[in-house]
N, C-alpha and C positions, 0 to 999 in steps of 0.2 A: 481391189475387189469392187468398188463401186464405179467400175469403169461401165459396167456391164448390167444391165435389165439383170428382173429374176425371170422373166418368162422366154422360151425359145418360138422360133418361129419354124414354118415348112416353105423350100422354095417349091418353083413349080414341079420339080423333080422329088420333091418329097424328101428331098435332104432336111436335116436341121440342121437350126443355127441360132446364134444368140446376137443381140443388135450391140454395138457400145455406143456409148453417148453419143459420141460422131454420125452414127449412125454408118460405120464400118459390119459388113456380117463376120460373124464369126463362128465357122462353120465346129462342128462337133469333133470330127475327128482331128481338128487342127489345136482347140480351145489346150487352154496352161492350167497349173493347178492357180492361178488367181480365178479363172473361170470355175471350176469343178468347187474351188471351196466357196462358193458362193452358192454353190448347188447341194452340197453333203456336208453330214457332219457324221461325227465317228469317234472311237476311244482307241487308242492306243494302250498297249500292253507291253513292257521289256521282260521276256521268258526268263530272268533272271533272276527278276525282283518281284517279291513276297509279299508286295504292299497289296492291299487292297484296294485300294484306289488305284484310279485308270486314268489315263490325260486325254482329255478332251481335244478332239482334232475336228478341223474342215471348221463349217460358219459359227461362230460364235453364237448369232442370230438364229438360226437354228435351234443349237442347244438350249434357247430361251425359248421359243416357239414350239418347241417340239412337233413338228408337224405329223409327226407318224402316230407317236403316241399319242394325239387331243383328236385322232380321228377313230381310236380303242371307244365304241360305245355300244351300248346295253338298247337292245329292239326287241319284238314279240314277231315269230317265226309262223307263216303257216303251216299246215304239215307235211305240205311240199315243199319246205324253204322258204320257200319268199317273202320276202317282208313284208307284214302287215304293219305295224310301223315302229319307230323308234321310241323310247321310252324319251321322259324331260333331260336334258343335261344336267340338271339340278337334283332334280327329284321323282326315283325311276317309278312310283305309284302315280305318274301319272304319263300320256301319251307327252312326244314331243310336236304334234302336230298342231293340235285343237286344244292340249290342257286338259282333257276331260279325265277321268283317272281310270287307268290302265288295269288289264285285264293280267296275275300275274297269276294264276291258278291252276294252267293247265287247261283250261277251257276252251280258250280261243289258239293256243299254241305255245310251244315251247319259249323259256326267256332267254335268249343267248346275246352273248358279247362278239360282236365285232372287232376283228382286228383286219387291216389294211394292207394291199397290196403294194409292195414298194420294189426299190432296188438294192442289190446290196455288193459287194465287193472284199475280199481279205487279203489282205498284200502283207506280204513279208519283206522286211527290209532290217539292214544294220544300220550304225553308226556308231559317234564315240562312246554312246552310255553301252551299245549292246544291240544285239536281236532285238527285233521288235515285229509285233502282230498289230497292224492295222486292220480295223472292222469298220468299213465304211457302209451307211445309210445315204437313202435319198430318194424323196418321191417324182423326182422326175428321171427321164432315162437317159443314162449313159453307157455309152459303148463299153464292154468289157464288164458292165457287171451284172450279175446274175437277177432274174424275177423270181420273188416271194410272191406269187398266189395271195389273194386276198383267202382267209381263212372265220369260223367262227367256232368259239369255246364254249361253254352253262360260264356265267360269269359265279357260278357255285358249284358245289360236289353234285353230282348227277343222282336222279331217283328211279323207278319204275313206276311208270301207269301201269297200274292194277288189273288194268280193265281189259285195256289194249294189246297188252306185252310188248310193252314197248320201253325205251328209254327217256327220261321225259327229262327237263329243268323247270321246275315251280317253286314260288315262293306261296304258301300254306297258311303265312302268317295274315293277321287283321292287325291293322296299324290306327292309330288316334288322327286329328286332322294335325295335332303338332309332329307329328312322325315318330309318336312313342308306339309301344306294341301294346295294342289291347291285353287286358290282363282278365281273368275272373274275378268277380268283386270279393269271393268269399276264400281261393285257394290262393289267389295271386298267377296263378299259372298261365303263361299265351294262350290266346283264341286261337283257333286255327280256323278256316274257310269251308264249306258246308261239305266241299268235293275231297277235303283233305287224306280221308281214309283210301282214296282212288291212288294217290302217290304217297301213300302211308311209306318212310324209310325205316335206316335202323335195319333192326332182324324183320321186319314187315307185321310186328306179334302186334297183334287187337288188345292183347288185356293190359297197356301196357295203357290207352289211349284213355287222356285224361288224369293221369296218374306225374309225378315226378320226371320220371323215367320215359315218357310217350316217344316213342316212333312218328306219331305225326310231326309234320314239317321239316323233318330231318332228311340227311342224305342217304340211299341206301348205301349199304354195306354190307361184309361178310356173305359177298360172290366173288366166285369164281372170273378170270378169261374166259374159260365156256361158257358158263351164263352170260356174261354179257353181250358173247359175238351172238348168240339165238336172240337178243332184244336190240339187234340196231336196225335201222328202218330206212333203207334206201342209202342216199351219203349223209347219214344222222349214225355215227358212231361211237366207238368210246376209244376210237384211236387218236388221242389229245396231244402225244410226245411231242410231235414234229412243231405243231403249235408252242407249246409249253417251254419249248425249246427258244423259239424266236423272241417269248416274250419276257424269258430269263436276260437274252442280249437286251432288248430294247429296257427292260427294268438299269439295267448297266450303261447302256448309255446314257438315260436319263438324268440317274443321279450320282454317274462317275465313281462306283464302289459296284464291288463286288459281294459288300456286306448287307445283305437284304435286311438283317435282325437287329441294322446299327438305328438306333433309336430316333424314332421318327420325329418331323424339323419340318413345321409347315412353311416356315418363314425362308425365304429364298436368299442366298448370296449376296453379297454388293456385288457381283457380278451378273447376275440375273440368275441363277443355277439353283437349280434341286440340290438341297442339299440331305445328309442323314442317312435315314434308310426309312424301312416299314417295321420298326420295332418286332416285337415278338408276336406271335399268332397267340389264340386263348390257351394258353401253356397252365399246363394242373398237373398235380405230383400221381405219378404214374396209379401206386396201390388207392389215390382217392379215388381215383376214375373206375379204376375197377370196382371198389364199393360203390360208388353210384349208380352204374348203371351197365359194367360186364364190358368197358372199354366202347360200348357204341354212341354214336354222334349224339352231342348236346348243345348244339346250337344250333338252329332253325334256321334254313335256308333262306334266303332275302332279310338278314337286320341288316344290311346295308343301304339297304334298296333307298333311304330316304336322303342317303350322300350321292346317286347318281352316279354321273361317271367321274366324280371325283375322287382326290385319292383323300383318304383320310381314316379314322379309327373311330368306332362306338362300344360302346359298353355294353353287352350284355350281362343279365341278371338272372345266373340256374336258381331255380328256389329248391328248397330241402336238398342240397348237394349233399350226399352218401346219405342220404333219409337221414340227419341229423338233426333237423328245424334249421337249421340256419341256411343263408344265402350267400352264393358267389359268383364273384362280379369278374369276368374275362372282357379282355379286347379281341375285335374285329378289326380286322383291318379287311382295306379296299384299295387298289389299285388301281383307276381308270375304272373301275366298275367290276374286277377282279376280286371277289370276295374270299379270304379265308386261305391268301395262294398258298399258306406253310405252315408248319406247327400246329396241324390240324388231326389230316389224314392222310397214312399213305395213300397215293395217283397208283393207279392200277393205269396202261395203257397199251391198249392192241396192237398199238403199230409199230411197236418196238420190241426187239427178241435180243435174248445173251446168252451165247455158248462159251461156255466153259470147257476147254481141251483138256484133256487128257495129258497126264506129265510127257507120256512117251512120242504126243505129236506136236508137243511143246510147249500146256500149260498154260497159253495165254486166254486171253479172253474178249471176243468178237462181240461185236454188237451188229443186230441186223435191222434193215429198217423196210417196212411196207410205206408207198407212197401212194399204192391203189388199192383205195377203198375197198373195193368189189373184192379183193384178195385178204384181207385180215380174217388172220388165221392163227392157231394152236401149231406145234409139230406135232407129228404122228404120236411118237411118245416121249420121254423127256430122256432116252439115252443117256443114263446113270453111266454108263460105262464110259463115255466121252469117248468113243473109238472111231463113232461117224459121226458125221456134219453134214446133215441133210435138212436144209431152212424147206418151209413150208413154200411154194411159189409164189413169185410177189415178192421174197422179203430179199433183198440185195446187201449185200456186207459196206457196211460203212466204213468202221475201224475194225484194226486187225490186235488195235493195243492199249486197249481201256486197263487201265489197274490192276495188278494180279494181288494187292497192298490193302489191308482196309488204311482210311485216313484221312483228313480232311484235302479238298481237291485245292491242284496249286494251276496249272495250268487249263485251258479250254482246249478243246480239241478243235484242231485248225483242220476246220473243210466250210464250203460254201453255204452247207446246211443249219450249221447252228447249234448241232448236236450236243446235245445238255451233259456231258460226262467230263470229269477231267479227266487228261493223261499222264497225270501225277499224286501223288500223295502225300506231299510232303508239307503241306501250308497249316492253318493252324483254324480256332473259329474266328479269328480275324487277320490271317493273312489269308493269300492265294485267295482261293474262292471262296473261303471261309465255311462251306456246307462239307458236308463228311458223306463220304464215298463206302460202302460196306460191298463187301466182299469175300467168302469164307473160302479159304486158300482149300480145303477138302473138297468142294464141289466140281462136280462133273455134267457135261449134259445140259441142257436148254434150260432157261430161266424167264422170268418174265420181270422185268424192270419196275419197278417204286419208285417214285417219284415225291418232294418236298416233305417228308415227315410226318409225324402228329404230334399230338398235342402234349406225348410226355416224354418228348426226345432231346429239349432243352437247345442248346447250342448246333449242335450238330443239325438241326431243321434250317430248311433257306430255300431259295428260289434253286436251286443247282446240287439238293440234297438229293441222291439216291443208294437204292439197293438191287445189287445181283444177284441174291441169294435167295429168292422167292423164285418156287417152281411156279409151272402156267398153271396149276391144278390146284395153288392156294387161295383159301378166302381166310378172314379175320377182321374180326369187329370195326377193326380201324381201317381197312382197305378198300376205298373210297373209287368212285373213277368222276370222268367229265365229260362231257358230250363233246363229238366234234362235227360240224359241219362242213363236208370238202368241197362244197360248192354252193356256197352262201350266192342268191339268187340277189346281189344288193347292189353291183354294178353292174 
C-alpha cells in the first residue's frame, strides 16, 4: 500500500492516475486493490451471520481518519441556502470563522448540518465463510462507483416559523458562558430567546409558555405529510430519508456495529477505531410521558450545541416531570453534530412512500422513493383497497420486498442508494440490525414511512428503526420531521 502517494494526478489528456515512489504512473483504470485500499474503506457483511458487528475493509487509515464523517458539520444557512458560515468545531454558539458567537435563533437563518459528497460502491462476492455484501466509501473518485450528492439535514427535529410559514431549524435556548442552559432564578425552568414564540413547537399552544410543559424551543410535532409539504421553501424540505439513510451507513462504518444503542465508549481501540455505540436517546416510561406533557417534545432543540460537531452525550434536566415537584435527568446524544438521531421521535419523511398490496396481487410491500425535490408529494388517496398502485410522479419503485413480518431487521437492503429498510426479520435487539422493523400484516394501500423511534419505545429505537403502518394523513404528538436541504450551496 505505501507504494503509492494518496493524491491522483490529470495527464494532459485528462486521464488520472496515481504516482508510486518510483515515480511509475499509474493510470485509474489499470490500478489493483493495493491501490483502491489506499483510497476506500468500507464494512463487510456475511448475509448469514447475525452478528452485529461488521469487518472493516479497505484502509485501515481511514477508518481512523474518518474522512467523510469529520467533514459532517453544523453552519447557519441563508434563506436561499448558502452559507453564511460554519459554526466552531468545538462549540456551535459560536461562528467558526472570527469566534464571535453565532446567531442560532432563526434570525439570521436556518442551523443545519452538513453532510459530504463522496463516492460509493456494493459489491457482492462469496468465499469460504459465505456470501458477503461489501459497502465501500471514498472521497476521491473511482471508476465504477456511484456519487452521493453533497446533502444538508436540521442537525435537530424541525420547527415552524410562525411568521413566515415556513419550516425552520433553531435552537430557542440562552446558554451560560460555561455552556450550561440559562435557567430562571425563581422556577429553575430554560430561558428561551426574545423571538422564541415565532418557532414556538410542540402543539404550537401559547398557554403552555413558561410553564413545565412550554412549547417553546421544542420540535414541532403532531402534523401531518400535508402540512409539511404546504411549509417547504424552495429545496428546503422535509424529505430527510434519502439523507438519513446514508448517514445510518456511515454511523456503521464508523464504529463497525450495527448496534447504534450499544453503550457509548469515547475512548478509542488499540487499534485506533470507534468503538461502542451512542447509547440510548432520552428514554422515559411511556404512561410518564403522557402525564407530563400528552406525549409532546421535552427537550429543547440545540442542548447539544455546546459539543459542536463532536460526538458525545449531555444531560439534560425536565423540571416538575408529570407536575410532581421533582426532576428528570435524560441523555442527549450527538453525533458529528447530529442531535437526538433516536429514541426521541418518530421522522416523518416526504420522500419516501409504502404500498402495501393487496393479498390477491401478492401481498408484498414496495417502497417508493422521490429524489426530486420539486416532486414531493402525498398519493391521491390512500387506496385502502390495495387493488391499484399508482405512486404520485416523481416517486420511482426501489424495492419490491421490504418485510411483509414485523421484527427486528437482520439484513440491509443491497442497492447503491442506502435505503434504510431491512429485507429480513429475523435478528434480534442485538443481532442483524438490531432496530425493529413494524409492519401490520392487515394493511392495504399507501403509507408513509417513520423513521428512528421515540422516546418510549426502548430497544427497538436505532438509527435503522422504522414503521409501515402510518397512513400519509397521520399526525401524533411524537411525529417529529427534519429539514433537508438538496442543494446545500457549500461547494
Amino acid at each position: 500500500m505505501n507504494r503509492y502517494v494518496r493524491k491522483f494526478f490529470k495527464d494532459a489528456s485528462g486521464n488520472l492516475y496515481y504516482k508510486t515512489i518510483n515515480g511509475e504512473k499509474k493510470y485509474l483504470w489499470g490500478y489493483d486493490n493495493e491501490v483502491l485500499d489506499a483510497i476506500r474503506y468500507g464494512y463487510r457483511v456475511y448475509v448469514n451471520s447475525l452478528s452485529a458487528t461488521v469487518e472493516r475493509i479497505g484502509s485501515a487509515l481511514l477508518h481512523q481518519s474518518l474522512p467523510i464523517q469529520n467533514q459532517i458539520k453544523r453552519y447557519v444557512e441563508a434563506t436561499d441556502g448558502t452559507l453564511m458560515y460554519w459554526l466552531d468545531q468545538d462549540d456551535s454558539r459560536f461562528r467558526g470563522d472570527n469566534g464571535a458567537e453565532a446567531d442560532l435563533t432563526g434570525a439570521a437563518g436556518n442551523v443545519m448540518l452538513y453532510k459530504p459528497g463522496y463516492w460509493f460502491k456494493l459489491e457482492i462476492g462469496e468465499n469460504s465463510i459465505g456470501k458477503y455484501v461489501d459497502r465501500w466509501f471514498s472521497t476521491e473518485y473511482i471508476p465504477g462507483y456511484t456519487y452521493r450528492p453533497a446533502l444538508s439535514i436540521s442537525p435537530w427535529y424541525g420547527t415552524f416559523d410562525n411568521i413566515n410559514n415556513r419550516i425552520a431549524s433553531v435552537c430557542s435556548l440562552q446558554f451560560n458562558p460555561d455552556g450550561s442552559i440559562k435557567r430562571d432564578g425563581v422556577t429553575d425552568l430554560p430561558l428561551f430567546t426574545d423571538n422564541a414564540s415565532q418557532f414556538r413547537g410542540g402543539n404550537n399552544n401559547a398557554a403552555r409558555d413558561n410553564t413545565y410543559q412550554t412549547d417553546q424551543g421544542m420540535a414541532r410535532t403532531n402534523v401531518s405529510r400535508a402540512t409539511l409539504l404546504t411549509k417547504h421553501f424552495g429545496s428546503l424540505t422535509t424529505g430527510a430519508a434519502g439523507v438519513m439513510s446514508e448517514l445510518a451507513q456511515l454511523f456503521t462504518l464508523e464504529y463497525a456495529t450495527y448496534n447504534s444503542q450499544a453503550a457509548y465508549n469515547a475512548a478509542l481501540t488499540a487499534e485506533g477505531f470507534k468503538q461502542g455505540g451512542l447509547g440510548n436517546g432520552p428514554s422515559v416510561a411511556s404512561a410518564e410521558w403522557s402525564a407530563h406533557n400528552g406525549y409532546y417534545p421535552f427537550v429543547p432543540n440545540g442542548v447539544t450545541a455546546p459539543l459542536g460537531n463532536h460526538t458525545g452525550q449531555v444531560t439534560y434536566t425536565i423540571k416538575n416531570w408529570q407536575n410532581l415537584g421533582t426532576d428528570k435527568d435524560v441523555t442527549v446524544t450527538s453525533w458529528h453534530g447530529f442531535e437526538n438521531w433516536f429514541e426521541y421521535l418518530w421522522l416523518i419523511n416526504t420522500d419516501h412512500l409504502v404500498y402495501h398490496q393487496a393479498d390477491a396481487n401478492g401481498g408484498k410491500v414496495h417502497l417508493y422513493v422521490c429524489e426530486d425535490y420539486t416532486k414531493l408529494a402525498n398519493p391521491a388517496n390512500d387506496e385502502t383497497t390495495g387493488l391499484t398502485e399508482t405512486p404520485p410522479d416523481g416517486y420511482e419503485l426501489r424495492s419490491v420486498d421490504l418485510p411483509t413480518a414485523n421484527g427486528y431487521g437482520w439484513n440491509e437492503v443491497e442497492n447503491t442508494k442506502g435505503d434504510m429498510y431491512p429485507i429480513n426479520t429475523q435478528g434480534s435487539s442485538v443481532q442483524g440490525l438490531c432496530d425493529y422493523y413494524y409492519r401490520n400484516p392487515a394493511d392495504r394501500g399507501w403509507f408513509g414511512p417513520l423513521l428512528a423511534g421515540p422516546a418510549n419505545s426502548g430497544s427497538p429505537a436505532g438509527v435503522r428503526a422504522a414503521v409501515t403502518s402510518s397512513r400519509v394523513s397521520s399526525a401524533d404528538a411524537r411525529y417529529g420531521f427534519r429539514l433537508c436541504r438538496h442543494n446545500p450551496a457549500i461547494e
